[in-house]
C-alpha positions in Angstrom: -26.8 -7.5 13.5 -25.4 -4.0 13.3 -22.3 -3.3 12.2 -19.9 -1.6 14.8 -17.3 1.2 13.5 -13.4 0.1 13.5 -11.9 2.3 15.7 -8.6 2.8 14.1 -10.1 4.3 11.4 -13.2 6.5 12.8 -11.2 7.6 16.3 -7.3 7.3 14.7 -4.6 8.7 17.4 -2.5 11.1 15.8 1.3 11.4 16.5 2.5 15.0 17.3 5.6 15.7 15.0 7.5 18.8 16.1 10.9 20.0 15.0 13.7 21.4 17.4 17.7 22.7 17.8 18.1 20.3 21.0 16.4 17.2 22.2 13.2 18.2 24.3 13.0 17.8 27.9 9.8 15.6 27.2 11.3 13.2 25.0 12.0 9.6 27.0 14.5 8.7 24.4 17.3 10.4 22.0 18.5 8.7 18.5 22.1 9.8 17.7 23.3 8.1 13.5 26.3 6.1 13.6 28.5 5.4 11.1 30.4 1.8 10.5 33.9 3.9 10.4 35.1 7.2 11.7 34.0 9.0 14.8 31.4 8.3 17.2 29.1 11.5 18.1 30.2 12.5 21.6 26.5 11.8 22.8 26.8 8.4 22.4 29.3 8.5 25.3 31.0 5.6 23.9 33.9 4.7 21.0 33.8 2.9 18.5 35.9 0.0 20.4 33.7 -0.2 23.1 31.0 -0.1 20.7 32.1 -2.8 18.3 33.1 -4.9 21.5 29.3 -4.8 22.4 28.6 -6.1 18.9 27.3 -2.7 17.3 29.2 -2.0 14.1 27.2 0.8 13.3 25.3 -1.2 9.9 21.9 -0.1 8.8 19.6 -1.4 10.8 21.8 -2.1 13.9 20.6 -0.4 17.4 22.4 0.1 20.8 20.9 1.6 23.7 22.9 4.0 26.5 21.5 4.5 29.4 21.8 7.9 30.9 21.4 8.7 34.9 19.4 12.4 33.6 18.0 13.2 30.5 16.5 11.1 27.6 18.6 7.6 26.8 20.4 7.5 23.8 19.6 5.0 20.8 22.7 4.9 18.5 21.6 3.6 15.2 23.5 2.6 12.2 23.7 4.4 9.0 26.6 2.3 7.3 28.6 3.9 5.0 27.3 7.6 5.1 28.5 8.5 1.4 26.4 5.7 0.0 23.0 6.7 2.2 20.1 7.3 1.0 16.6 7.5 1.9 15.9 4.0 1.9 18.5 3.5 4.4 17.5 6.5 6.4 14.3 4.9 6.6 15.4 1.5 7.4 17.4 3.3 10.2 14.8 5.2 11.9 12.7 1.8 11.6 15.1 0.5 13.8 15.7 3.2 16.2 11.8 3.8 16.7 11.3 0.0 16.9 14.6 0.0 19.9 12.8 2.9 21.5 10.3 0.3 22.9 7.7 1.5 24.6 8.2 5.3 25.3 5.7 7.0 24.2 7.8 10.5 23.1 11.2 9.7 21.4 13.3 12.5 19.4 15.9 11.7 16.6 18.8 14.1 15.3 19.7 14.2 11.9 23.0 14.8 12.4 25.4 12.5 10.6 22.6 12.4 7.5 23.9 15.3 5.4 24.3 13.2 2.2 20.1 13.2 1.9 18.8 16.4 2.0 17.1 18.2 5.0 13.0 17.3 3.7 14.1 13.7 1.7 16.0 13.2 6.0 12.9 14.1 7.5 10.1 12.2 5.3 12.2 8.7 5.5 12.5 9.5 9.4 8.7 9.7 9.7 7.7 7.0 7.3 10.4 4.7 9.4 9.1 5.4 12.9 5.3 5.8 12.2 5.5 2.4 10.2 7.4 0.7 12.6 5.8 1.4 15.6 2.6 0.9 13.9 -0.1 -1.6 15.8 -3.6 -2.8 14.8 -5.3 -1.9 18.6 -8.5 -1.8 17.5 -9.8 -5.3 19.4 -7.1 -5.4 22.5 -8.7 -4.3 25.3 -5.2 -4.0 26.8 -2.2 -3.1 24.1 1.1 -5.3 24.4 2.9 -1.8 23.7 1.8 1.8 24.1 1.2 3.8 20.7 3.4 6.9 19.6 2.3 9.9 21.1 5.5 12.1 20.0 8.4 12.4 17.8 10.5 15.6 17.5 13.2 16.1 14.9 16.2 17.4 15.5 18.0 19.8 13.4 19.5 23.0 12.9 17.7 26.3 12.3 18.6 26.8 9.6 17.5 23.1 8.7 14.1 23.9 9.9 11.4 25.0 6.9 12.7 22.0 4.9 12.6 19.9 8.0 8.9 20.8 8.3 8.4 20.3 4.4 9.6 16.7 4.4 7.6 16.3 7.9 4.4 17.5 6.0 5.1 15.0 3.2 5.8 11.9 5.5 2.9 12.1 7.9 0.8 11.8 4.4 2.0 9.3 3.2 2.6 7.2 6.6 -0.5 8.1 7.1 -1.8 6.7 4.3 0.0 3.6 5.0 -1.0 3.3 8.0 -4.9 3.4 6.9 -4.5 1.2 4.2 -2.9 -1.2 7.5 -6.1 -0.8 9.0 -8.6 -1.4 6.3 -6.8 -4.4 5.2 -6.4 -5.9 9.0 -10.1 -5.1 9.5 -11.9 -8.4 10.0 -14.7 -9.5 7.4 -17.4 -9.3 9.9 -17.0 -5.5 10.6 -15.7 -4.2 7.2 -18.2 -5.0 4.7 -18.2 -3.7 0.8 -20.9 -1.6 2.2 -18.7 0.1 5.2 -16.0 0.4 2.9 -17.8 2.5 0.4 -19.6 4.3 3.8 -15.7 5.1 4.5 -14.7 6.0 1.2 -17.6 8.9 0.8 -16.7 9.9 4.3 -13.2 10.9 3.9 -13.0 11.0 0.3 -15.2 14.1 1.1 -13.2 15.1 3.6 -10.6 16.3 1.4 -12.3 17.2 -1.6 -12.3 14.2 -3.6 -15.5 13.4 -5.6 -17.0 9.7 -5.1 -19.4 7.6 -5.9 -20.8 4.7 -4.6 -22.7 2.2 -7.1 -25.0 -0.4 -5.6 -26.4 -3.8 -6.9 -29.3 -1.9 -9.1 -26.8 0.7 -10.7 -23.9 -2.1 -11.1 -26.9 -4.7 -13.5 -27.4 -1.5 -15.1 -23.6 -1.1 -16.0 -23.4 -4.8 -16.9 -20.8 -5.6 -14.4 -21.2 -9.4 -14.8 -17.2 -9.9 -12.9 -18.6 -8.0 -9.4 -21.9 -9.4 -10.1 -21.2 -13.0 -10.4 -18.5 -13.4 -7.7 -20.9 -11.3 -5.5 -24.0 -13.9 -6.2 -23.1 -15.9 -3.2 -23.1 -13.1 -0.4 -25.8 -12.1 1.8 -23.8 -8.7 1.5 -24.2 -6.8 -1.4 -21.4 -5.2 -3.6 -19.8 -2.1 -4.3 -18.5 -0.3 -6.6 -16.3 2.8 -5.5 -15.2 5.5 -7.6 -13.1 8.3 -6.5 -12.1 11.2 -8.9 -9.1 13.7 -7.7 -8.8 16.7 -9.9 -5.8 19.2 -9.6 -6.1 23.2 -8.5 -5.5 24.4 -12.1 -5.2 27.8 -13.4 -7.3 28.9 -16.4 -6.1 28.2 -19.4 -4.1 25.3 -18.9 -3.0 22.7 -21.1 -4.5 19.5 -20.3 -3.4 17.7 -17.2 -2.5 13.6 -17.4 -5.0 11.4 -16.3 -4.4 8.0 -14.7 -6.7 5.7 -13.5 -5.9 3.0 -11.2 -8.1 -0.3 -10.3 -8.6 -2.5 -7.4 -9.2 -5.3 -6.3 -11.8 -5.1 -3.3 -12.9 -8.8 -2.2 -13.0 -8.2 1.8 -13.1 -11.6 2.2 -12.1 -14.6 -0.6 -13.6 -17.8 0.6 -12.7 -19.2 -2.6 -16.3 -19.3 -3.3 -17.3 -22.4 -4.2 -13.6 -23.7 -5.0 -13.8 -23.5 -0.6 -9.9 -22.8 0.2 -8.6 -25.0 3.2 -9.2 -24.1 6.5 -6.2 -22.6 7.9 -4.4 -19.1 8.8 -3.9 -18.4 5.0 -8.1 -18.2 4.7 -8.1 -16.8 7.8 -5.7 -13.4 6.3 -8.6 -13.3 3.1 -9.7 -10.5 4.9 -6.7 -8.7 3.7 -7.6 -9.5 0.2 -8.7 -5.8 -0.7 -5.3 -4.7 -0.1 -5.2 -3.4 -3.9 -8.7 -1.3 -2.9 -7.7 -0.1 0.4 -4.2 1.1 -1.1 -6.1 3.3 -4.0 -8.3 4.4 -1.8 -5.7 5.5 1.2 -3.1 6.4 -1.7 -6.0 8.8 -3.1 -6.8 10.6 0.2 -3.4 11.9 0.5 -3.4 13.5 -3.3 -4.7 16.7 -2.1 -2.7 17.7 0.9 0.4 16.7 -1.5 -0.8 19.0 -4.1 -0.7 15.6 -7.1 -0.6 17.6 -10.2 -2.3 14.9 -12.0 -6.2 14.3 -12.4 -6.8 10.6 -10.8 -9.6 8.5 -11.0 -10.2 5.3 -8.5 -12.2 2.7 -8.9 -12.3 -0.2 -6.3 -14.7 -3.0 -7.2 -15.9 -4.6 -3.5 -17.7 -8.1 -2.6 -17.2 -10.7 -0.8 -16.4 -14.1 -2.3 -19.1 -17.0 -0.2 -20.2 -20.4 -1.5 -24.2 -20.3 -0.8 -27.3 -21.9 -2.9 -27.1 -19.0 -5.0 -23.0 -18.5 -5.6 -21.4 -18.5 -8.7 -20.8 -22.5 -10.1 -17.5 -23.5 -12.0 -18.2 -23.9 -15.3 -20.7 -20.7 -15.1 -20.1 -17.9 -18.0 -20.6 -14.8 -17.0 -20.5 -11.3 -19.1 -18.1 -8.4 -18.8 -18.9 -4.7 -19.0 -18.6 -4.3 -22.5 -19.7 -7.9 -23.6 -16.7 -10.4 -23.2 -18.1 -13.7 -21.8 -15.9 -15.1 -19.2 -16.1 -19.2 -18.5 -15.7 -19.7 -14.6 -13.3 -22.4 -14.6 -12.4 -21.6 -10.9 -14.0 -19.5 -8.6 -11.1 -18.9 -6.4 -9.6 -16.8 -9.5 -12.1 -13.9 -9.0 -10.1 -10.6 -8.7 -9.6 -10.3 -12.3 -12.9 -11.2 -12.9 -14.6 -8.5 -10.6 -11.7 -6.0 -11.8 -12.5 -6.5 -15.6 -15.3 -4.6 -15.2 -13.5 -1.6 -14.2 -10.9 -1.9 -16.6 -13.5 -1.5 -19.4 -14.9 1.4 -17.6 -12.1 3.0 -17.4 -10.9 2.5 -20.7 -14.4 4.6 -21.8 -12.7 7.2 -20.2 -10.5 9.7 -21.4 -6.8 8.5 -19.0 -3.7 8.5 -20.5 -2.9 5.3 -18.4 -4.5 2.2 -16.5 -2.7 0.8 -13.4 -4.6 -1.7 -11.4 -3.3 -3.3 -8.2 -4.6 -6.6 -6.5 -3.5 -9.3 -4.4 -4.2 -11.4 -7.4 -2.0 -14.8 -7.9 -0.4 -17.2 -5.4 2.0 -17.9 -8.5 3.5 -14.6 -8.1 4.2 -15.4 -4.2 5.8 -18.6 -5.2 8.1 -16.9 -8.0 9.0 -13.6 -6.2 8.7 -14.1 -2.4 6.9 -11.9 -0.1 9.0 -8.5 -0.3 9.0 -8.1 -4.2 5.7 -7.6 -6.0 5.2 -8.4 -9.9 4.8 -5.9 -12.3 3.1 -6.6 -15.7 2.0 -4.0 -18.7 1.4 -3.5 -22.3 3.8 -0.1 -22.2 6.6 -0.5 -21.2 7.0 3.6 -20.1 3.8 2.5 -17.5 5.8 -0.1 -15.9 9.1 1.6 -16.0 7.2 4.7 -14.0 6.1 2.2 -11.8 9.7 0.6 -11.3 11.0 4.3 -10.1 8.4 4.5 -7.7 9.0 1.7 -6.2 12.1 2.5 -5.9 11.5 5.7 -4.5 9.2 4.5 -2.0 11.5 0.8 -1.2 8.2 -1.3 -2.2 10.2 -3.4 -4.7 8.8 -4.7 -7.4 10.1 -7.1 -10.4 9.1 -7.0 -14.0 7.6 -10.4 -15.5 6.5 -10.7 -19.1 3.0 -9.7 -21.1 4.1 -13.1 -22.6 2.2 -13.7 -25.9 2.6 -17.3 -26.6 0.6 -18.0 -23.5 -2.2 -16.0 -24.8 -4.1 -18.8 -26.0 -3.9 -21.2 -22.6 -6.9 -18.5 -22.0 -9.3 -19.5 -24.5 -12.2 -20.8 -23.7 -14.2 -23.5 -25.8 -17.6 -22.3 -25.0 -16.5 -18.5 -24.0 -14.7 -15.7 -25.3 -12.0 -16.0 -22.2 -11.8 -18.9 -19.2 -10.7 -17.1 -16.1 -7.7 -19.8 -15.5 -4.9 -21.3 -18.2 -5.3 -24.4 -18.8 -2.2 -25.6 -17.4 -0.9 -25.1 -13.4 2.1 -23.4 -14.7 2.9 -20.1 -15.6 -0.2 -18.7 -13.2 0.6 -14.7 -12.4 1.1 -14.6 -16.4 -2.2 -16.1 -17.1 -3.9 -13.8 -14.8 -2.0 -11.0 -16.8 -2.8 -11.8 -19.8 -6.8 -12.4 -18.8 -6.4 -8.3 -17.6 -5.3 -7.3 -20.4 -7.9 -8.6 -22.8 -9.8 -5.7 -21.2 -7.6 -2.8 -21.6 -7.6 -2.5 -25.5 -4.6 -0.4 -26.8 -4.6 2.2 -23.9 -1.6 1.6 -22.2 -2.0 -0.4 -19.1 0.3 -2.4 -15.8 -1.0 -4.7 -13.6 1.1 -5.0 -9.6 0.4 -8.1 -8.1 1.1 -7.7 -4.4 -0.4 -11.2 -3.5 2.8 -11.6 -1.6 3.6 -8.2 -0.2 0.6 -7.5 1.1 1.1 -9.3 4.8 3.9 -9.1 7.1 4.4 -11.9 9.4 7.6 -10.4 11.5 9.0 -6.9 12.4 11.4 -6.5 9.4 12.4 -3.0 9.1 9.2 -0.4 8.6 6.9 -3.5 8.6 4.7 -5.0 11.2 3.2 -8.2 11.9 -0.1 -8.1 9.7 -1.2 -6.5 6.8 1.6 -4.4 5.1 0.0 -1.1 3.5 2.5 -2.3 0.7 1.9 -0.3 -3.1 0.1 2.6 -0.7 3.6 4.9 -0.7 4.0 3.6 -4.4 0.8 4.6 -5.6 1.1 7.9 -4.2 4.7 8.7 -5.8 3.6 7.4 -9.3 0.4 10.1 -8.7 2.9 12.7 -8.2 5.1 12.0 -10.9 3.4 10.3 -13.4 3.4 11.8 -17.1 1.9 10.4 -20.1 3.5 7.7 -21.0 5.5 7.2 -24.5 4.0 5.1 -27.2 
């Protein structure tokens, strides 16, 4: 049966994002910052008494709604302390006031009261915050609980205004790209095949100038990609292999640019193969198990209309993982691009084995660093939650670039160890590698360690977003569903990332 196109991504409704001196006549509803001490803005109509009586202290993330007989309602939302504000907070607080805006379709927000971010860091939070927060996967309702965002006009001084529209520019990229990686990943397996995902990628990646290149069954056998090969041997569909290259606007000359290449992990749907996982709402979410793919690639479409002055190169390695007649069998040894056999000891633990591949690719390249990103371990979950992601390398400049941008961006993540002495709870007795330790314990480290077996010396970090990568609640920017998470962090590390020290 055909496949029909997932309207999100193909027929997307774009917010308008304006800027203006006063709250616009057309905007339903008006956010005015409160802070938890001194004054409350005369707009409000309230003090901080009356306030406080209500139960609004004016914290991050608190919300209070006036009512007005003419003109747009007012949303006071908290900002805390205002000395100690940053852009995280600012775009926790917009998360809440577009999230209390409910469902008016044209909301404005002052950034009055924010003056210890600057005018563009103010603006890109505010955006990320409401865009992410009033996101909703529509594509399948034939009638949407709430509306979508139509409008959102920023409210600031003129002489505010050309950074206003700078840090406007840079949010609606990356929210954007958020917001498709959302998509992608929320996509059901039935309409989002490795096939339409590569269809997608050579669509948009074209779009904006990036160079791809799709690599089908034939042209993977001859690349020796036995990890896509032989998790993909069950499907009916076949497999993909995506590569994206961004190159910077250079000027003659020039010395050469850094180079990163990141790698993902594209199963669009993890049965578990023939290791069947239980049938319940976790193996219903597999779908969102190319998160890592659908980040790079999202991350990657938003390089050129932020100007990344470093060359990046994608690769996102897509199948689906089915049991069938012909699937992979535990106890099967496969070969890895470059000639590592692999003993399938579980065929449930098949990210790293379809993202090996790549890594050897891309270490035949010339990049100054490897980052791959996957929703790889359930181990991870269990030892970091669902709002921190793990964070793994051989160089510890890699990870510590990834640290800032995740703190740049508020995707958290926590630094585990490349811990040698479980190096050998990966040896195989019939293979060079088997693709789980040998004990239960100690699982997001094994899976690191199995990486980085195809990495060599170039320096390398692996972000395991096996709990970040779905949302199950309204909490902050996120929405129910699949998160977007590593997205906004990719695309920070791209900007700043610089060869890293030895």
């Amino acid at each position: 049966m055909a496949r029909t196109p997932i309207p999100t991504i193909d027929d997307a409704t774009e917010v308008t994002i304006n800027t203006a001196t006063s709250s616009p006549a057309r905007a339903a509803v008006l956010g005015i910052a409160v802070t938890a001490t001194g004054a409350v803005p005369r707009q409000v109509g309230m003090d901080r008494k009356a306030l406080a009586s209500l139960g609004f202290t004016g914290n991050i993330g608190q919300t209070f709604v006036v009512s007005k007989s003419s003109g747009p309602a007012i949303v006071a939302f908290g900002i805390g302390d205002s000395k100690k504000l940053g852009a995280t907070g600012v775009r926790h607080a917009a998360a809440a006031f577009a999230r209390a805006s409910g469902t008016n379709t044209a909301i404005a927000i002052s950034l009055a009261g924010l003056d210890s971010v600057s005018a563009a860091e103010a603006a890109q939070a505010i955006v990320e915050g409401a865009l992410l927060a009033r996101y909703r996967f529509r594509a399948y309702k034939s009638a949407p609980a709430t509306p979508a965002l139509k409008s959102l006009t920023l409210v600031a001084p003129a002489n505010q205004s050309t950074a206003v529209r700078q840090g406007i520019a840079r949010g609606r990229a990356t929210a954007g790209a958020a917001k498709l990686a959302r998509d992608l990943a929320n996509s059901p397996h039935n309409l989002l095949s490795a096939t339409t995902m590569a269809n997608i990628a050579v669509r948009m990646g074209k779009a904006v100038g990036l160079k791809v290149e799709t690599f089908d069954k034939p042209a993977l056998i001859k690349l020796g990609c036995g990890g896509l090969l032989g998790v993909n041997a069950g499907s009916v569909e076949p497999p993909r292999m995506i590569k994206l290259t961004y190159t910077p606007k250079t000027t003659s000359g020039k010395k050469r640019l850094p180079s990163l290449a990141l790698v993902g992990k594209g199963i669009m749907y993890d049965s578990g193969g023939l290791a069947l996982k239980p049938g319940d709402e976790v193996h219903a979410a597999m779908k969102n198990d190319m998160s890592g793919a659908g980040a790079i690639l999202a991350a990657m479409l938003a390089l050129p209309e932020l100007n990344c002055p470093v060359a990046v190169t994608g690769f996102l390695m897509c199948t689906d993982n089915i049991p069938s007649a012909t699937a992979m069998a535990l106890g099967d040894v496969i070969t890895i691009r470059g000639g590592k056999t692999v003993e399938v000891i579980n065929t449930d633990a098949e990210g790293r084995l379809v993202m090996a591949d790549a890594l050897v690719l891309a270490t035949e390249e010339s990049h100054d660093a490897i980052v791959n990103i996957a929703t790889l371990t359930g181990a991870c979950m269990r030892a970091l939650g669902t709002q921190i992601a793990g964070v793994i390398g051989n160089n510890q400049d890699v990870v510590d670039q990834i640290r800032s941008a995740a703190d740049a961006t508020d995707e958290p993540v926590w630094q585990l160890p490349l811990e040698e002495r479980y190096r050998k709870e990966n040896a195989s007795a019939i293979a060079d590698l088997r693709n789980i330790g040998i004990t239960p314990n100690g699982g997001a480290l094994h899976a690191a360690l199995f990486l980085s077996e195809f990495v060599g010396s170039v320096p390398w970090a692996h972000i395991d977003i096996a709990g970040t990568a779905l949302s199950h609640a309204d909490t902050s920017w996120y929405t129910p569903g699949c998160s977007g998470f590593g997205t906004r962090l990719l695309i920070d590390l791209a900007l700043n990332f610089s060869s890293p020290q030895p």
